[in-house]
N, C-alpha and C positions, 0 to 999 in steps of 0.2 A: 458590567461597569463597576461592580463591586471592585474599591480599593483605588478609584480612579476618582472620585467623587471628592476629595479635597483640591486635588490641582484642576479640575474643573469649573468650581466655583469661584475660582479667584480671575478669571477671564471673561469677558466682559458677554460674547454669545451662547461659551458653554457654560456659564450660567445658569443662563433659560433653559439647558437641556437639564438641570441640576433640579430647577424649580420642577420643573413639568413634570422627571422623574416620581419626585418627592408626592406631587399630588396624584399620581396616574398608580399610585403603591399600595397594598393594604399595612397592615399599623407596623408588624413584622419586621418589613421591610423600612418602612420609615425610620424606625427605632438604628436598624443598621445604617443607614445614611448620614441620620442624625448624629451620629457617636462617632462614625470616620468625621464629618464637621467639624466635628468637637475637637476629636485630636490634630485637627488642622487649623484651628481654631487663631492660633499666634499668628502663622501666616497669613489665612483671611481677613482679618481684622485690617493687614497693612493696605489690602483694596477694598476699592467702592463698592465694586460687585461680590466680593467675597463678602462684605458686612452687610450687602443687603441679603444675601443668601441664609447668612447665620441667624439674621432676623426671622425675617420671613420661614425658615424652617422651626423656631423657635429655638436652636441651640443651646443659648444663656438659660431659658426657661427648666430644657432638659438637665442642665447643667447644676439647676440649683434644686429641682424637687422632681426627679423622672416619672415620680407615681402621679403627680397635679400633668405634668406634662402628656403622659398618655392618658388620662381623663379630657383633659384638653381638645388633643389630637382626633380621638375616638368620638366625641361629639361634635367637632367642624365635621368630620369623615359622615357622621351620620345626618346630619344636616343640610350638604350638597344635593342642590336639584341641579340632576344631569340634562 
């Protein structure tokens, strides 16, 4: 699905396949996710569900300090009771 993850997010149930992705990833992978987002970032913004996706994956966060963002990320990861 690499490369497919921005026009996916901007639609309203492959979204959910976008979120569920992002959390079912180790950090690696998130980081790639997060950064195709990112460069799709103009378009997602213009939908609902693309702005909730950028959220919820932290994009903006990645966007403005990537090192605070995988400290971030790496502690929700370690956190989750499965």
């Amino acid at each position: 699905m690499q490369g497919e993850f921005g026009q996916l997010a901007a639609v309203g149930f492959s979204s959910h396949l976008v979120e569920a992705s992002y959390g079912a990833v180790n950090m690696k992978t998130k980081e790639i996710i997060t950064a195709e987002l990112y460069s799709h970032r103009s378009a997602l913004e213009r939908s609902h569900q693309g702005n909730l996706v950028l959220r919820r994956c932290g994009v903006n966060a990645y966007k403005e300090n990537a090192d605070a963002w995988r400290k971030h990320e790496t502690t929700k990861q370690k956190t989750m009771v499965c």
